[in-house]
Backbone as a ProteinNet text record, in pm:
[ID]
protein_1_A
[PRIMARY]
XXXXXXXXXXXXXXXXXXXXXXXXXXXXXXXXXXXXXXXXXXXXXXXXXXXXXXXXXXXXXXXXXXXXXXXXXXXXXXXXXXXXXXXXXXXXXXXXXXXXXXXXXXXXXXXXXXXXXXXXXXXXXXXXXXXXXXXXXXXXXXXXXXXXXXXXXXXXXXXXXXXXXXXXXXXXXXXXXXXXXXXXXXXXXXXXXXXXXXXXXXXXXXXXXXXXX
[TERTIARY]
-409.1	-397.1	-305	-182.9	-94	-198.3	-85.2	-130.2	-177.6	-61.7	-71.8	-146	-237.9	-284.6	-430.3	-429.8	-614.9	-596.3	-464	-473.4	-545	-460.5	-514.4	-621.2	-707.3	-874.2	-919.4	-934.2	-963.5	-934.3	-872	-814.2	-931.7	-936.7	-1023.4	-1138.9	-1171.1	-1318.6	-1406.6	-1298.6	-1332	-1309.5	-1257.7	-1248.6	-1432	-1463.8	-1578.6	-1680.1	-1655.2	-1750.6	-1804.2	-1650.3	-1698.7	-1746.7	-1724.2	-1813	-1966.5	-1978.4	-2143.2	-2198.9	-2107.8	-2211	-2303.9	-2220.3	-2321.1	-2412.9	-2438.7	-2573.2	-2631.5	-2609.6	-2652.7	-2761.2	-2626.3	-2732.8	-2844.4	-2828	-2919	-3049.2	-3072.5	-3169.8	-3248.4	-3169	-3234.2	-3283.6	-3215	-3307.4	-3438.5	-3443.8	-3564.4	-3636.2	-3636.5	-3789.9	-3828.1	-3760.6	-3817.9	-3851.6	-3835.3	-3878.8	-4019.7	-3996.1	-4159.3	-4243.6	-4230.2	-4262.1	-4348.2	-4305.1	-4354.9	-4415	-4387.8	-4416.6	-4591.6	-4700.2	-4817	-4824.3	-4767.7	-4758.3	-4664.4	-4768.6	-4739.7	-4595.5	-4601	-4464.7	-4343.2	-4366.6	-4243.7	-4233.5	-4369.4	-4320.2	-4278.4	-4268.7	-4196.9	-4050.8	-3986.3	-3887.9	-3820.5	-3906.4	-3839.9	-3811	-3912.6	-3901.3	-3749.7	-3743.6	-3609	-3503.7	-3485.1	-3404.6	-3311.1	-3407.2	-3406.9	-3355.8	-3433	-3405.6	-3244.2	-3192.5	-3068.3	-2955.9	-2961.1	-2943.3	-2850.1	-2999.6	-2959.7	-2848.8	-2913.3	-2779.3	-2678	-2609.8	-2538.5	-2463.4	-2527.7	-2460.8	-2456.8	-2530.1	-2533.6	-2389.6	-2402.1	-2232.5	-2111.1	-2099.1	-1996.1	-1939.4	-2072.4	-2062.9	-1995.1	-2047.1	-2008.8	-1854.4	-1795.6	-1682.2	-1570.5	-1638.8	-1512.5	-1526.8	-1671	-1645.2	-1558.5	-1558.3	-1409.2	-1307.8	-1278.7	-1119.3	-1094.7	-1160.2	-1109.5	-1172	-1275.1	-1310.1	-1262.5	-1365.5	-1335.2	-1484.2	-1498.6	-1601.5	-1512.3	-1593.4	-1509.4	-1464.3	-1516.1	-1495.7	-1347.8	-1345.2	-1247	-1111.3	-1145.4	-1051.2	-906.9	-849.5	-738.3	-720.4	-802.6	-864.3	-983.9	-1036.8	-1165	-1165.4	-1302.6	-1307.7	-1264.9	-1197.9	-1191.4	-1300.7	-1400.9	-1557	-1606.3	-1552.1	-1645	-1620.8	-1513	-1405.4	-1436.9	-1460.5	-1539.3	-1677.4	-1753.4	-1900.2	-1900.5	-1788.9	-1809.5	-1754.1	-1646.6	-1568.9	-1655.1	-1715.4	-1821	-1910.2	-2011.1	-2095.6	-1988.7	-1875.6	-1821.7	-1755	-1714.8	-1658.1	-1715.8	-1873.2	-1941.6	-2033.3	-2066.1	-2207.7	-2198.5	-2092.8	-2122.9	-2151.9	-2117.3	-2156.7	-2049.5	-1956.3	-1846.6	-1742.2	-1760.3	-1641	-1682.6	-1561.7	-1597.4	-1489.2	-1514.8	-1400.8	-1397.8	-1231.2	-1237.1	-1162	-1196.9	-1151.5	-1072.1	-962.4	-841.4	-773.8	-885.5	-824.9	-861.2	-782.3	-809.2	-913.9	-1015.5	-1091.5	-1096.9	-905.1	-856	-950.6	-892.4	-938.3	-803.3	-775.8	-651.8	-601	-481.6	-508.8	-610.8	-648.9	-737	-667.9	-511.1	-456.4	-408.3	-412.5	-415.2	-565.1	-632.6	-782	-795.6	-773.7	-768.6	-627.3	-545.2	-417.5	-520.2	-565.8	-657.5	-717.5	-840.1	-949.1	-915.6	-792.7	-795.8	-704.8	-624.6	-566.3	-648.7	-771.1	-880.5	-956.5	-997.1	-1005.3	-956.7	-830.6	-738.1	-717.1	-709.8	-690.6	-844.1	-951.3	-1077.6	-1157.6	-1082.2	-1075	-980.9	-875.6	-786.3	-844.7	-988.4	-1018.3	-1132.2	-1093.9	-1211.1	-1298.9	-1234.3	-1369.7	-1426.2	-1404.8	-1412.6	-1345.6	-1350.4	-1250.6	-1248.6	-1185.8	-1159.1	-1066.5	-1106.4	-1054.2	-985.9	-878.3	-863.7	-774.9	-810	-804.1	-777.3	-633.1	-567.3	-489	-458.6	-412.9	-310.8	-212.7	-154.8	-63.2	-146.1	-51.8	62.5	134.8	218	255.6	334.7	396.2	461.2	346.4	441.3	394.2	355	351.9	222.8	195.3	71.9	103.4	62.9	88.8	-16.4	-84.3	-199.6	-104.6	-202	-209.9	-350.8	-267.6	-447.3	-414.1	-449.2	-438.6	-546.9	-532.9	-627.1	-657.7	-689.6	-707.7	-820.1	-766.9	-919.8	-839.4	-943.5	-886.7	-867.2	-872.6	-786.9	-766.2	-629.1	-595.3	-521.1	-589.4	-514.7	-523.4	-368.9	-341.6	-331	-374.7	-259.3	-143.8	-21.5	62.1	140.1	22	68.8	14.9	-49.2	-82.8	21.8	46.5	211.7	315.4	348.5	469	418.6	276.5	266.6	288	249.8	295.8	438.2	513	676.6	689.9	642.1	681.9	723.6	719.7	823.1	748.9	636.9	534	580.6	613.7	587.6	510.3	452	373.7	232.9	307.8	275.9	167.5	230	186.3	66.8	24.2	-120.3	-216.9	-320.4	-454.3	-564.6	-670.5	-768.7	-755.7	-711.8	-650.2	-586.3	-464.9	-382.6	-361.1	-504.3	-461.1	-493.2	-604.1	-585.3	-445.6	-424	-270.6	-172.2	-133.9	-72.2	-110.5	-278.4	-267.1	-291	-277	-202	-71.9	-0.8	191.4	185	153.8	217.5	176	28.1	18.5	75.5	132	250.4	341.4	457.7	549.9	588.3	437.1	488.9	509.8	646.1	697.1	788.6	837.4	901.7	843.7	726.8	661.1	689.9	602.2	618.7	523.4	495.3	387.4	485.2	444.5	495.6	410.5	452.4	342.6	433.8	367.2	477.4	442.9	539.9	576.3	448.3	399	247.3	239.1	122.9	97.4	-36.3	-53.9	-214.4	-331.2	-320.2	-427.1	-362.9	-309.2	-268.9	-193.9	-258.7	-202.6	-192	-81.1	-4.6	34.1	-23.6	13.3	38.6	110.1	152.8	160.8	179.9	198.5	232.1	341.6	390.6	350.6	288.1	283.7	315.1	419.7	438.6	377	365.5	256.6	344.2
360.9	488.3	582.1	635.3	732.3	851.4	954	1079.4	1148	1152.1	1208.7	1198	1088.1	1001.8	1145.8	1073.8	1166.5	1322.6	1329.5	1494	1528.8	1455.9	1468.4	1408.3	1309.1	1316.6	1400.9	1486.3	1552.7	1700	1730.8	1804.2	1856	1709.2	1708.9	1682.3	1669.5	1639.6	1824.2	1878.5	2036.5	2112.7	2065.6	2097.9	2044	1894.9	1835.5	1919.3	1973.8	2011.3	2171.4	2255.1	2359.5	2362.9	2270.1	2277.5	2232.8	2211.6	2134.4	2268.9	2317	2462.5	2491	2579.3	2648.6	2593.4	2446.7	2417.2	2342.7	2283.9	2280.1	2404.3	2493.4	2655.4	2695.3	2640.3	2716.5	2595.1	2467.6	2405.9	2514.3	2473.6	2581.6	2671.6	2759.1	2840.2	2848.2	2786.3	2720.9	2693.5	2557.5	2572.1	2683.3	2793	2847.4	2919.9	2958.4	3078.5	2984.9	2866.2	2799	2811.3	2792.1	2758.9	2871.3	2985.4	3115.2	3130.6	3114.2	3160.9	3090.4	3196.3	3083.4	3121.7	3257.5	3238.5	3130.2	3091.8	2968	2974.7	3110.2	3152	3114.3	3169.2	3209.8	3038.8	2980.7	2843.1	2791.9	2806.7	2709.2	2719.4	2865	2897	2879.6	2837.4	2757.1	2598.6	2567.9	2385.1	2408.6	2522.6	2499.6	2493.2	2596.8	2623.3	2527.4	2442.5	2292.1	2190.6	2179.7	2075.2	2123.1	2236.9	2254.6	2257.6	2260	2253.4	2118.5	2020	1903.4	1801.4	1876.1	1781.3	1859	1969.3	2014.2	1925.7	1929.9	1850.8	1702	1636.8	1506.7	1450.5	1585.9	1582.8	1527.6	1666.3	1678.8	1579.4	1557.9	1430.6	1300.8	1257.3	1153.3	1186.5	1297.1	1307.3	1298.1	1355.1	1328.8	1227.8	1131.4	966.6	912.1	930	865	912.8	1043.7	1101.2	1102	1064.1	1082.7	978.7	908	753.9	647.5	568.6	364	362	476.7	414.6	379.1	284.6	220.6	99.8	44.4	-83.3	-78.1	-229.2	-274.8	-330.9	-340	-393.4	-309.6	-322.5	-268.6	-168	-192.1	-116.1	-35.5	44	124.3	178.3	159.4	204.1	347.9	419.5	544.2	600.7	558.1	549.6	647.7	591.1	600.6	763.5	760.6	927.1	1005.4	975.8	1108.3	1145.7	990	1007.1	1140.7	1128.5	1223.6	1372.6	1379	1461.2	1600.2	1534.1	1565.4	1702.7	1653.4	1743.2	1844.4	1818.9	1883.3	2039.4	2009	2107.6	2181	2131	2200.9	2238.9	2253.2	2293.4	2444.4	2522.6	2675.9	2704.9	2654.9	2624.9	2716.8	2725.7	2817.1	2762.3	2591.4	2520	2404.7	2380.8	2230.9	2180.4	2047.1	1930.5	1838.8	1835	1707.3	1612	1498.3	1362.2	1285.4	1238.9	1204.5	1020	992.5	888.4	778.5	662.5	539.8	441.3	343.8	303.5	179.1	154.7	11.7	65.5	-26.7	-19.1	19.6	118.5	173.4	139.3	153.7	170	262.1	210.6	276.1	464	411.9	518.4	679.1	607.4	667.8	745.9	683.6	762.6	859.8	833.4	907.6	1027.4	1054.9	1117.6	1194.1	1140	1204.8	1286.8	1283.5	1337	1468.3	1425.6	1506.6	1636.7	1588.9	1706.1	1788.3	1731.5	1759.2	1888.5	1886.4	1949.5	2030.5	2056.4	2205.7	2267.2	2209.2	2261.8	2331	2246.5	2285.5	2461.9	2419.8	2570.6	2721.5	2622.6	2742	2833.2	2752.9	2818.6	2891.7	3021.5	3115.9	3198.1	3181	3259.7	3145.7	3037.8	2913.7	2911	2826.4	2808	2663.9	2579.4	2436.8	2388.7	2212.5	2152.8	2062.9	1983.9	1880.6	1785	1653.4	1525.3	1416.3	1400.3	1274.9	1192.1	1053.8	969.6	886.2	781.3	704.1	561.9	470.7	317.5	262.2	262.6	163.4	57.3	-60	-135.5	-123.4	-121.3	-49.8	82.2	183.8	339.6	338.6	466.2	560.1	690.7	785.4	887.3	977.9	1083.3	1207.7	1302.6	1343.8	1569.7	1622.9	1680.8	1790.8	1922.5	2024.5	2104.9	2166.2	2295	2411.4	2554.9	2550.6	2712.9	2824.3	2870.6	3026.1	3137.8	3232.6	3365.8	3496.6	3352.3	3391.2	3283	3239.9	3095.4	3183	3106.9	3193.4	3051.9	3030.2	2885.9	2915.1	2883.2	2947.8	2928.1	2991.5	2994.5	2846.1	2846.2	2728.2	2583	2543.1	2460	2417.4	2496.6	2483.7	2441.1	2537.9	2458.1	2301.1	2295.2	2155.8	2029.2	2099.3	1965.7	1983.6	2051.1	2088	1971.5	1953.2	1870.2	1972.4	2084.3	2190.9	2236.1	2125.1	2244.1	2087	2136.6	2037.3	1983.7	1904.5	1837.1	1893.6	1991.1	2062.3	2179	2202.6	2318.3	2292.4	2161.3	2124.3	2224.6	2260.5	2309.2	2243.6	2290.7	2252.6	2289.1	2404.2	2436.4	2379.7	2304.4	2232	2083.2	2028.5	1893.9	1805.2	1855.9	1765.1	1803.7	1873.1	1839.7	1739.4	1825.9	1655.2	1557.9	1515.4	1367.7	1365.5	1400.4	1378.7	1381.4	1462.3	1401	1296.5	1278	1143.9	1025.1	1036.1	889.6	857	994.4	1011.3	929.5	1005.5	994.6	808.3	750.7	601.4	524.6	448	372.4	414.2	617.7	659.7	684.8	746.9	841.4	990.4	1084.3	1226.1	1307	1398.8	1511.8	1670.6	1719.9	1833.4	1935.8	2086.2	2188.7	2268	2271	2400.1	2500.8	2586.6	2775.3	2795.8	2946.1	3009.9	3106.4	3051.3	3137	3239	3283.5	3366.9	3313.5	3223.9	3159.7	3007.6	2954.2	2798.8	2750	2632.6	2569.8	2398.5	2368.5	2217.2	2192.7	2030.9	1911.3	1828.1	1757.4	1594.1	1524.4	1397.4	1305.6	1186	1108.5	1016.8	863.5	810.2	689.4	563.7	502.8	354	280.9	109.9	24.5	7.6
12406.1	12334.6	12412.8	12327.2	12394.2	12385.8	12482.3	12564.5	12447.4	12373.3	12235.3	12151.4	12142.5	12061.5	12087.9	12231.9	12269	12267.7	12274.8	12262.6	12110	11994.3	11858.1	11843.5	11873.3	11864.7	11938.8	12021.5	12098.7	12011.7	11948.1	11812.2	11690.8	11691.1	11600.1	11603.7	11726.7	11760.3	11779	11784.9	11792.3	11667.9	11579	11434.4	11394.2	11419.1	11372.1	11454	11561.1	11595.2	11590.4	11521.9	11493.9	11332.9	11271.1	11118.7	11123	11259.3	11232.9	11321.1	11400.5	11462.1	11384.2	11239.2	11172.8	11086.4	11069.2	11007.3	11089.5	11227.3	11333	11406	11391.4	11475.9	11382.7	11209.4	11120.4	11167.2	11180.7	11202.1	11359.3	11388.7	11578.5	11529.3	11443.3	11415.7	11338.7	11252.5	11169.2	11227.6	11362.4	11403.3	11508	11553.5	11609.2	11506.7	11432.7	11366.2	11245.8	11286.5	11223.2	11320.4	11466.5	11582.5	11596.1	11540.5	11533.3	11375.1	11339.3	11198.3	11126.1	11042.1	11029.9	10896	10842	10632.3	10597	10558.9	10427.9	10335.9	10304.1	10242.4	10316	10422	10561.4	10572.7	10654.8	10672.5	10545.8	10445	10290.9	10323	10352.6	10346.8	10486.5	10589.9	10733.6	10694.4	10591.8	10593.5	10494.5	10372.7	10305.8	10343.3	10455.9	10563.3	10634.9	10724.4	10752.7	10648.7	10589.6	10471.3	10455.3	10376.7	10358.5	10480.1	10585.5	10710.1	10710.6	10726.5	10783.5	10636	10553.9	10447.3	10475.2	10489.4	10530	10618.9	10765	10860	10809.8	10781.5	10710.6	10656.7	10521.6	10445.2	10523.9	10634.9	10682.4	10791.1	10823.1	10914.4	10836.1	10711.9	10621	10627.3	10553.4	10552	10675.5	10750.7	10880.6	10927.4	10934.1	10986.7	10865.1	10740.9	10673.2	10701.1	10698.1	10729.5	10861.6	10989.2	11118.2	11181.5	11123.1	11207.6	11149.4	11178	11114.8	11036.4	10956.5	10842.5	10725.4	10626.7	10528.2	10623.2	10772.4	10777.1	10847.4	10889	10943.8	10841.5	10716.6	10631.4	10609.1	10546.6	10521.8	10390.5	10288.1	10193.2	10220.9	10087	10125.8	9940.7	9905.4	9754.4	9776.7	9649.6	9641.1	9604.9	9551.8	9527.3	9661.1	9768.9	9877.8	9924.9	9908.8	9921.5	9828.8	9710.8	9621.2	9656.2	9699.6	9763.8	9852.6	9973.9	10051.9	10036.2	9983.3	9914.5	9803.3	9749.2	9657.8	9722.9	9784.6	9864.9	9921.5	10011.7	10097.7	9976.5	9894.3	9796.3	9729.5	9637.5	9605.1	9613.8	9779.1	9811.2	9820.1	9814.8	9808.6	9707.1	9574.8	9461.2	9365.5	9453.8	9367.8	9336.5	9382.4	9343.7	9279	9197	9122.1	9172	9092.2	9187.3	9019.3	9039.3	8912.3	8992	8930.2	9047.9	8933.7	8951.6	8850.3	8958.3	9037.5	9096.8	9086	9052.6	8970.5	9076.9	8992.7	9084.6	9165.3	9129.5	9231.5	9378.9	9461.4	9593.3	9644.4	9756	9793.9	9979.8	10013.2	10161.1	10242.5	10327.2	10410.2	10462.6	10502.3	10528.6	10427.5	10355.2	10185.4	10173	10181.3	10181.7	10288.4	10402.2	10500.1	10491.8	10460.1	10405	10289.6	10184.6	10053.5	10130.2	10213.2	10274.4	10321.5	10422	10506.8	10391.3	10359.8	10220.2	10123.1	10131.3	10037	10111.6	10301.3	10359.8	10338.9	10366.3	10384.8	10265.6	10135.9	9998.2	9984.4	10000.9	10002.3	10081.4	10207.6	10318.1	10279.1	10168	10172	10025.3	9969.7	9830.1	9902.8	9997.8	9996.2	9912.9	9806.7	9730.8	9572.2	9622.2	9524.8	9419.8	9307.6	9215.5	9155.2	9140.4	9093.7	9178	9221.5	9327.6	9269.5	9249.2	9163	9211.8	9263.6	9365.1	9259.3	9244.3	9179.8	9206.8	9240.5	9278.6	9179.5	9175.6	9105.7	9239.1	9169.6	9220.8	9191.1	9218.9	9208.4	9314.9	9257.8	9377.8	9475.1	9587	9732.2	9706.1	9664.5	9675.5	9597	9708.1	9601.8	9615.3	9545.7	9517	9463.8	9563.4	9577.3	9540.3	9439.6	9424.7	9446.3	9521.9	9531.8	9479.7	9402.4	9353.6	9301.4	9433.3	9411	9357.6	9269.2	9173.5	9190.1	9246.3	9277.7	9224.7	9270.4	9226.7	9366.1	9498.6	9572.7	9710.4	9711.9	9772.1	9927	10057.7	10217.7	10234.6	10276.3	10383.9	10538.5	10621	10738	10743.2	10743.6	10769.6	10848.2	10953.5	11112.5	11042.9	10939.5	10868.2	10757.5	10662.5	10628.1	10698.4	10824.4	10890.8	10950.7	10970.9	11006	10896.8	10833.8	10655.1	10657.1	10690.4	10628.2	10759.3	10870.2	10979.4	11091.1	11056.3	11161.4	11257.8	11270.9	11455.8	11481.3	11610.3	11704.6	11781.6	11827.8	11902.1	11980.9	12062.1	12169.6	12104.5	12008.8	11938.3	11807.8	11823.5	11700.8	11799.7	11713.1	11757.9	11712.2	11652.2	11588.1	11486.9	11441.2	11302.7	11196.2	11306.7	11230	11275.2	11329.2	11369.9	11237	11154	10973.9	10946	10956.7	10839.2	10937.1	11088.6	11168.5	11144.6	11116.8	11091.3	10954.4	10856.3	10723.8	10718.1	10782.8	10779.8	10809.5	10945.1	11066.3	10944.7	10936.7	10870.2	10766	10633.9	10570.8	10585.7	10655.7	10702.6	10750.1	10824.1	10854.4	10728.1	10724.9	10623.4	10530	10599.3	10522.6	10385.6	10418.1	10284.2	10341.7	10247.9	10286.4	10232.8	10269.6	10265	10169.9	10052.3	10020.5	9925.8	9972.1	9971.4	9862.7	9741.4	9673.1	9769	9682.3	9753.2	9709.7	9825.2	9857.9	9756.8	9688.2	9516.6	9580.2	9522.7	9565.7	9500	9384.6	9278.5	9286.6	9388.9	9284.9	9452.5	9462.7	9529.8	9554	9550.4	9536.4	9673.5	9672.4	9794.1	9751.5	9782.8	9722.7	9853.6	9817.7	9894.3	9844.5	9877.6	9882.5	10039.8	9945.3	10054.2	10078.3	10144.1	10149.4	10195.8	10150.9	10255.3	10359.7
[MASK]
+++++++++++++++++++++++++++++++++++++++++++++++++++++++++++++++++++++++++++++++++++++++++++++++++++++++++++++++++++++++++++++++++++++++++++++++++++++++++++++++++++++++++++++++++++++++++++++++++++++++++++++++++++++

């Protein structure tokens, strides 16, 4: 493994680990406040607490072992099945977003799913006040081809996430912010595919991707 390589798991191991803080910190808090707590009421609403908590982390966990590990196996494919499985929870658990899924149910590259995921992330983050998510795919021989396209009624990208899809941060300069979108170009980009972001709308936002085997 290059230098580079661990700098970007290391990236993203701090991205994974600041989304599990907060339903992580909400379990901690639950049992103390059961630990303490002896109305019946109060404890109902510590066990709900918990309960919603741990699927929380559960979710998110599912999703980033597909988009940033080796779940889905050692093969070279991975159902797209398995990517809406996780995809799913991750979008509409604030309950202000829906998700329509437009992607055919061949079996796809592994890298392709992982490219989907991680695009699904950042389109997903950039719909702060929710809206409709919409994750579509198309095969052809040799190529596949993702849109993700997100509609709220109010869309913030970062800025440093953009220039990382355009290709224009360099190396040095990924954070945790923008290490999903680096590894959605890079894995892009191998075979001479490409990653592209329409112009920054305030309600509407477009990703594509182009991928070769």
């Amino acid at each position: 493994m290059t230098e580079s390589e661990v700098d970007l798991a290391s990236l993203l191991c701090s991205r994974l680990c600041h989304d599990l803080l907060s339903p992580v910190g909400a379990m901690n808090n639950g049992l103390e406040l059961l630990a303490d707590e002896h109305d019946p009421e109060m404890r109902q609403r510590c066990m709900d607490l918990l309960a919603e908590s741990a699927k929380s982390a559960a979710d998110k966990l599912k999703f980033f072992r597909l988009a940033f590990g080796a779940a889905g196996g050692f093969g070279s494919e991975v159902d797209p099945n398995d990517a809406k499985a996780v995809i799913e929870p991750l979008v509409t658990a604030s309950g202000r977003t829906t998700l329509e899924w437009a992607v055919p149910a061949a079996f796809m590259p592994k890298r392709a799913i992982k490219i989907l995921l991680n695009l699904v992330l950042l389109a997903n983050d950039a719909l702060v006040r929710g809206g409709t998510l919409f994750v579509g795919a198309e095969s052809r021989e040799g190529e596949h081809e993702i849109v993700i396209r997100a509609n709220g009624p109010r869309i913030v990208m970062d800025e440093a996430i953009r220039t990382t899809l355009a290709g224009n941060l360099d190396a040095a300069s990924v954070d945790s912010r923008t290490a999903a979108a680096w590894m959605a170009r890079n894995l892009a980009v191998r075979g001479g595919g490409l990653v592209q972001l329409a112009e920054p709308d305030p309600e509407h936002l477009i990703i594509g991707a182009l991928i070769r085997n």
